[in-house]
N, C-alpha and C positions, 0 to 999 in steps of 0.2 A: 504493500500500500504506500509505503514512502518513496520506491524507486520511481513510480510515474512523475510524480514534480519533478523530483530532483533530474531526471533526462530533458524535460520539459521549461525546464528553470535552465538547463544546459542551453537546450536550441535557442532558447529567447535570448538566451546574452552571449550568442557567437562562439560559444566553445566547441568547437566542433570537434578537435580530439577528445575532450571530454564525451559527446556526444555518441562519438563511435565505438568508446570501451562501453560503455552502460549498456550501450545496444545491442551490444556482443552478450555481455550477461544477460541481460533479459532473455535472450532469444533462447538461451541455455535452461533458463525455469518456466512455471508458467504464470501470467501476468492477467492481470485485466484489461493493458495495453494489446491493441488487436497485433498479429504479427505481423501483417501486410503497414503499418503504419510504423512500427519498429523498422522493418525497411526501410521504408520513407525515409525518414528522420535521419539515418545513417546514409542513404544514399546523398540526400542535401548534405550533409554535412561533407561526403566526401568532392561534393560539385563546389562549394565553399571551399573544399580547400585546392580548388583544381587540378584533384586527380579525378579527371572524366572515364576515365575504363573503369575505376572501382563503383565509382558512380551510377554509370551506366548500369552495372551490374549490380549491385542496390535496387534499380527500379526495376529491372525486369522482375526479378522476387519480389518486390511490394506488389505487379500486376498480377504475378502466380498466384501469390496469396489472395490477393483482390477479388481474383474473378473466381476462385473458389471457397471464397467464403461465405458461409451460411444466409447473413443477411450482409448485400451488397451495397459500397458507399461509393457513388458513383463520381463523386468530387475527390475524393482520394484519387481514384483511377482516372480520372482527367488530369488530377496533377501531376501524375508519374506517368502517363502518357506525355504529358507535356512534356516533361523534364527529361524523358529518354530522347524525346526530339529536341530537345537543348545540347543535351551529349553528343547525339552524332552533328547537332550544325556546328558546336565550335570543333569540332573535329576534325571539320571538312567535308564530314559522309553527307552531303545534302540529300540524295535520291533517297538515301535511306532515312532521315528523319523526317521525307512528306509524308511516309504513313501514320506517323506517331501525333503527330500535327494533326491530319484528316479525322482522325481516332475521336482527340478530346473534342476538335469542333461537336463531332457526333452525339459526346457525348452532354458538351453544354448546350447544346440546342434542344435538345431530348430531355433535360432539366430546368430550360429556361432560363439560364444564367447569362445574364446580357454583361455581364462584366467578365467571363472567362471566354463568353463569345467574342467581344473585342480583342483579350489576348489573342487567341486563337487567330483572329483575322491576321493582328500583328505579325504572327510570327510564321504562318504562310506566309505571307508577305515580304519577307527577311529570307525564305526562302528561295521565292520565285526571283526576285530580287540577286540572287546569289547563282541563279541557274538563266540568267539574263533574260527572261521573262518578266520585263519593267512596267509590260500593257496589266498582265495580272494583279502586278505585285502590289501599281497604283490600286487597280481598284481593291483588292483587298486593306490595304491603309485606308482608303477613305471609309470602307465598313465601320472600320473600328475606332476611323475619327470620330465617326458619326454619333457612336454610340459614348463614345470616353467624356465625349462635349456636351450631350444630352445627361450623363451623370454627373457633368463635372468632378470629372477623376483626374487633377490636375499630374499626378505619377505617371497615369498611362498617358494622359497628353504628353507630358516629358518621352514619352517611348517612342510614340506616334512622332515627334519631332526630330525624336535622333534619327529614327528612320527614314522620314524624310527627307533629311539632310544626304542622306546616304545615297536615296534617290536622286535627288540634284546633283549629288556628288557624280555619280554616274552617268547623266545628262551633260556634267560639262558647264551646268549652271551654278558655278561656285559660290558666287554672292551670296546666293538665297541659301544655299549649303551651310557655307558658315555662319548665317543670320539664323537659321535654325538649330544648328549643332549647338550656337549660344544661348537660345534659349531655351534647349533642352537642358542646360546646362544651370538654368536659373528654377527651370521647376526639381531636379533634384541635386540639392545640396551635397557639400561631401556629408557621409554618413548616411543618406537617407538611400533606401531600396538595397538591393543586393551588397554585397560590398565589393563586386568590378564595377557596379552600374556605372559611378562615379570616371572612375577609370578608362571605362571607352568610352565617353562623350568628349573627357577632355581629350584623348589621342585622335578621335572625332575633327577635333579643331584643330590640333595639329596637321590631322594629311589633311586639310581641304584648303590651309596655309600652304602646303607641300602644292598639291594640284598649281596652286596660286604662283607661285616660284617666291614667296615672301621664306626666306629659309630662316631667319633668324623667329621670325614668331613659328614657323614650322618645329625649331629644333628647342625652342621653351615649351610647347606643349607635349611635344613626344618624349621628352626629359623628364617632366611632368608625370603623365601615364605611364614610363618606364619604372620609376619609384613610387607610385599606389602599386604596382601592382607585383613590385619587388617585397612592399612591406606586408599585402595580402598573402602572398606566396601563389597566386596564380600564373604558370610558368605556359597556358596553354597562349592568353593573351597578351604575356609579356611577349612569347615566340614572334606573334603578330604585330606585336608593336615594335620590335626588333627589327622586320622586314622593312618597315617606314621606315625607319632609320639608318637603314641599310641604303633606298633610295635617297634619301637626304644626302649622307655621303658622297652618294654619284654625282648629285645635282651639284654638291661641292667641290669634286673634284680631287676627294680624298679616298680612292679607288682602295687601298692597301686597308683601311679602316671599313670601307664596305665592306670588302671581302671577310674581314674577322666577322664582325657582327652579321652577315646575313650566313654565315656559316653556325654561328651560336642558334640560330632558330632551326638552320637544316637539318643540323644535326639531332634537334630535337622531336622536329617532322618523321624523320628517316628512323629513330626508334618508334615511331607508333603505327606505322605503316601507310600503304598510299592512300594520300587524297589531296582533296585541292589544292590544302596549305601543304605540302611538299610539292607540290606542280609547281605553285604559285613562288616559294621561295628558292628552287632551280631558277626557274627565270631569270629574277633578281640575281641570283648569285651567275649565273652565266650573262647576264650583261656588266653587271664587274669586273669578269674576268675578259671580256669584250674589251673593255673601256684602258684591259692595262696589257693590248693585244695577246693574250694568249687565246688568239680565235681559236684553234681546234680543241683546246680542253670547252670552250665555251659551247660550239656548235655537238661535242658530243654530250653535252649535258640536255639541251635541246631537243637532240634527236630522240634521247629515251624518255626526255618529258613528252615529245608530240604524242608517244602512243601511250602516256599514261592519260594524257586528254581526252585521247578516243575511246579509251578503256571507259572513264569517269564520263563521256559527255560532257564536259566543260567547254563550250563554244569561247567562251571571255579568254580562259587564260590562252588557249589553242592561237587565239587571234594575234592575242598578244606576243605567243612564239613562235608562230611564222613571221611577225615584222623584226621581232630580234634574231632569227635567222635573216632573213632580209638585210639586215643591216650588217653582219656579218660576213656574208658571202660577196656583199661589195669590199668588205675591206681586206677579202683575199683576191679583188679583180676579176673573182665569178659572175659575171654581171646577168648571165643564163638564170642560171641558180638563181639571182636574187629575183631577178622578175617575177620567176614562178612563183616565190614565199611573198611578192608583194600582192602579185595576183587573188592568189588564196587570201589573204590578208584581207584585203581590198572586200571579197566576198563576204567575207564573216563578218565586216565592220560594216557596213550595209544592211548588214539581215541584223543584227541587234539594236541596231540606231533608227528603224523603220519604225514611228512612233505616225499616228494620225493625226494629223493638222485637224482635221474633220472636229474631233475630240477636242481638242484644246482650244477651237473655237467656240464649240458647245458651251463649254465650259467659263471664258471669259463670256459669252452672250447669257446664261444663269445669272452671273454675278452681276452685271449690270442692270437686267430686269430687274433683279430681288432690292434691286439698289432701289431702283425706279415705283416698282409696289409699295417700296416701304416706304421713302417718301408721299408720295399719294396718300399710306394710311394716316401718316402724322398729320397731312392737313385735312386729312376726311375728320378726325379724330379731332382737331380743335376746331372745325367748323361747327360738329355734332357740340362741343362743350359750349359755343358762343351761343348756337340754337337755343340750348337749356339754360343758359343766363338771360336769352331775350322771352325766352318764356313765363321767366317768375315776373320780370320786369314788366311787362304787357299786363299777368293778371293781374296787377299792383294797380296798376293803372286803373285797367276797368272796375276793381272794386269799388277804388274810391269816383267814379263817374257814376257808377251804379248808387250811392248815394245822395251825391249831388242832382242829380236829373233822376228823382222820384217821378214828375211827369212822364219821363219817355221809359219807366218803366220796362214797358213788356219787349219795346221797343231796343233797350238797352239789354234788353236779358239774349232778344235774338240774336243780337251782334256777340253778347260775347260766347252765346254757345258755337257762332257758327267760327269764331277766329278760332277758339278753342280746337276744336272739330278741325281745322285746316294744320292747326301748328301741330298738332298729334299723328295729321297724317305725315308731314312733312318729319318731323321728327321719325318716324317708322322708315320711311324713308330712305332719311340717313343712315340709321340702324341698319338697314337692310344693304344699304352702301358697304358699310364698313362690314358688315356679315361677309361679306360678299366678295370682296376686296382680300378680306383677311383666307378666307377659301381659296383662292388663284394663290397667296404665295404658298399656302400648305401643300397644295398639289405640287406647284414651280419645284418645290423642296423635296418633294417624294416623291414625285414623277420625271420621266423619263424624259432627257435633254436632248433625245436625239433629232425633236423637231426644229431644233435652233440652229440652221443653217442659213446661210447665204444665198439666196436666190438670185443669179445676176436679170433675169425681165424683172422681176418684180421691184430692183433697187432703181434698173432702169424707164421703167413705168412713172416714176417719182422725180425723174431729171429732165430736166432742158436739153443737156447735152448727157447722154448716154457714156457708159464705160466701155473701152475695148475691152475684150479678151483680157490679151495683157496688165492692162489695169485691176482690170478683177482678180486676177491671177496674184499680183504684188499686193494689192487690199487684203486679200485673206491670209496671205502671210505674214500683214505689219498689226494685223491684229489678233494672230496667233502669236504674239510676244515672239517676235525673231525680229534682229535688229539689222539694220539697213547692209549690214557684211555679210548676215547670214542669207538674206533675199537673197543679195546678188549672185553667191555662190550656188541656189538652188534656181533662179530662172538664169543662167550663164550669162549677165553681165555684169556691168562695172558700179560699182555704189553709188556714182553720179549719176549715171541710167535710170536705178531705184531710186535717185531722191526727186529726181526728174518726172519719174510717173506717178512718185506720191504727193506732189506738188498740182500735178492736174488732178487727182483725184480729189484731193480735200475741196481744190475750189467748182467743182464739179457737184460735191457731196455739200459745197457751202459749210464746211466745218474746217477747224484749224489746226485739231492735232488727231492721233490716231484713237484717244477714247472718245472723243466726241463720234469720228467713223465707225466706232464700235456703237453706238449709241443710234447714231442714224439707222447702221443694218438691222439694230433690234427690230426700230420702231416701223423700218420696212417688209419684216418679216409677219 
């Protein structure tokens, strides 16, 4: 009776050595503690101390016991479903922790837990994300935006933002990358959530410094992350924060110092066996040894990474080692060789970066509506309040007339039944306005944005002077947020060209900048 606190009084205050001797004994007598949560308990503890194989192996026996016990707790087994897919993603195994993932979704939808349903969305998400599926990965984040923001669960928002961040990271939209990696960074403090949380938000903000070429804030925050996660003793995400910095080096031009450091994470990869993070930290370490010419140790490291790519399905890293083959083979004056790994290259980086503009206008045209409804309800909203101030004020009036002009009595009684009778319908009215108002944005919010397209008759139905092709073409790209370099590059010309056809358009559309054009398309749609 006294060993259940005291393990329990372990888990809450982070002892987690502690936590896995107790667990050991107990599992040895018998307890009122159930055994499938005795595992638990020890498996987290051993995920806290990140040794993920013991871990791992923890929860599969919390599941054994789980699903064979008498009476089943279905939230236990959502947790250890989750957390075996925690195990293989910082592993690298991703294929294999989307069934662990798909599992607990199963199982919190089947419970109705819209707060482990958002994790869940989260962390497919993290996955798809990781398997360069970004169309997925978004919509599953916004699931679980949806529902963290409806709870106001400011933690899981800090989740939802790191991950985002990670998203834009990927995109190549580093601004908004680092504007979210810092605010996830403000909803959890140090000490609060796990105890890496911390720890990879800030290395978070280091590589999207790194992406940036800012190296000096790059090498404070991976400095940073390197020591949380030195004093946690987590050596899975130290490995990973180590590869950053291994890239840092490069960017520095301190090749002999990359090489140490991205050999300290390889080394650690290559004892747990293949996956990503061993793909991913070959890489790194053969464009080091690139960078300090020893091409042929570089290009055979390469070669046995390509077929662990294809082994794993990893499109990302694969992409990434045909252009560092590529780069290679030119600097042996293979220039055959290099064509073909730029060719391949070229293909993969295509098929992962193929995002719908379609989408992202959808999306910018949402936001602007809802901007638009919601102003409208503000002034439906104090018109209705001005209504019911001139209502008290009018029967004030007619009271004291209905006093005064006792003569016109019946005559005075008809008038104010019938203003009465007018201001009530008017008032309903309103009511019925603002009912009604407020129903369009609940739908706009929960319904389907695939209607909000760009029609080019019907914008030009609305003009004096009509758009070309062309025109419409550069329009629906300056208002899918791509900016005047990035047009130019997808309709093949010169950013004077695009600034040139967005100059007739605006005065065409009678507006002056590109949300106002955003704004016109709504209102012509």
């Amino acid at each position: 009776m006294i060993a259940q606190p005291t393990i329990e009084q372990a888990y809450a205050e982070e002892d987690y050595q502690t936590v896995i001797r107790l667990a050991d004994s107990l599992l040895q007598t018998p307890t009122e503690l159930e055994i499938a949560r005795l595992h638990q308990m020890k498996a987290d503890a051993w995920y806290y101390l990140g040794e993920l194989e013991h871990s791992l192996e923890g929860y599969f026996k919390a599941i054994h016991a789980g699903e064979n016990a008498e009476v089943r707790n279905d939230l236990l087994l959502l947790e250890c479903y989750s957390h075996a897919g925690f195990c293989y993603r910082e592993m690298g195994l991703f294929q294999q922790a989307l069934p662990h993932y798909k599992h607990s979704l199963g199982i919190a939808k089947r419970i109705k837990d819209s707060i482990e349903c958002a994790q869940q969305y989260y962390n497919l998400g993290t996955l798809y994300e990781h398997l360069g599926n970004y169309e997925r990965a978004i919509e599953l984040l916004d699931s679980a935006y949806q529902i963290d923001l409806a709870l106001k669960d400011t933690v899981a928002l800090g989740f939802d933002l790191s991950f985002l961040s990670k998203l834009k990271h990927q995109m190549k939209d580093f601004d908004n990358a680092l504007y979210y990696a810092k605010e996830s960074l403000v909803l959890l403090p140090l000490g609060g959530g796990n105890a890496n949380s911390h720890a990879n938000r800030v290395k978070q903000v280091g590589s999207v410094f790194l992406a940036q070429n800012q190296l000096d804030s790059a090498s404070y925050y991976l400095g940073a992350a390197e020591r949380e996660y030195l004093e946690i003793g987590d050596q899975w995400r130290l490995a990973n924060c180590r590869l950053e910095q291994a890239k840092l080096k490069i960017r520095q031009k301190q090749y002999s110092e990359a090489v140490k450091v991205a050999e300290k994470a390889n080394d650690f990869y290559a004892q747990k066996g293949e996956s990503q993070h061993l793909i991913h930290s070959n890489n790194i370490l053969a464009q080091a040894y690139g960078e300090m010419l020893m091409v042929e140790k570089a290009l055979g490291i390469l070669e046995e990474n390509q077929l662990k790519c294809e082994r794993l399905g990893d499109i990302k890293i694969l992409r990434d080692n045909y252009k560092l083959q590529g780069e290679l083979f030119l600097k042996m004056g293979d220039e055959q060789a290099a064509n073909l790994m730029n060719q391949k290259f070229e293909s993969l980086e295509d098929s992962i970066n193929e995002y719908s503009n379609k989408e992202q206008l959808n999306r910018l045209a949402l936001q602007v509506k809802f901007d638009k409804l919601e102003h409208e309800n503000q002034i439906l909203t104090e018109k209705y309040a001005t209504s019911q101030t001139d209502l008290v004020d009018r029967d004030y009036r007619l009271g004291w007339l209905t006093w005064a002009a006792i003569i016109v009595f019946v005559l005075s009684t008809f008038i104010i039944v019938a203003i009465v009778n007018k201001n009530k319908k008017q008032r309903q009215l309103l009511e019925n306005e603002l009912e009604e108002l407020r129903s369009q944005i609940k739908i706009l919010l929960e319904g389907d944005t695939s209607e909000l397209t760009a029609d080019l008759s019907k914008i030009n139905e609305c003009l004096n002077t009509p758009l070309t092709d062309r025109e419409f073409e550069i329009l629906g790209y300056a208002i899918g947020d791509l900016n005047n370099s990035q047009i130019a590059e997808k309709v093949f010309v010169s950013v004077n060209t695009v600034k040139y056809h967005l100059k007739n358009v605006y005065e065409k559309l009678g507006v002056s900048n590109r949300k106002q054009a955003l704004e016109y398309i709504v209102r012509a749609n």
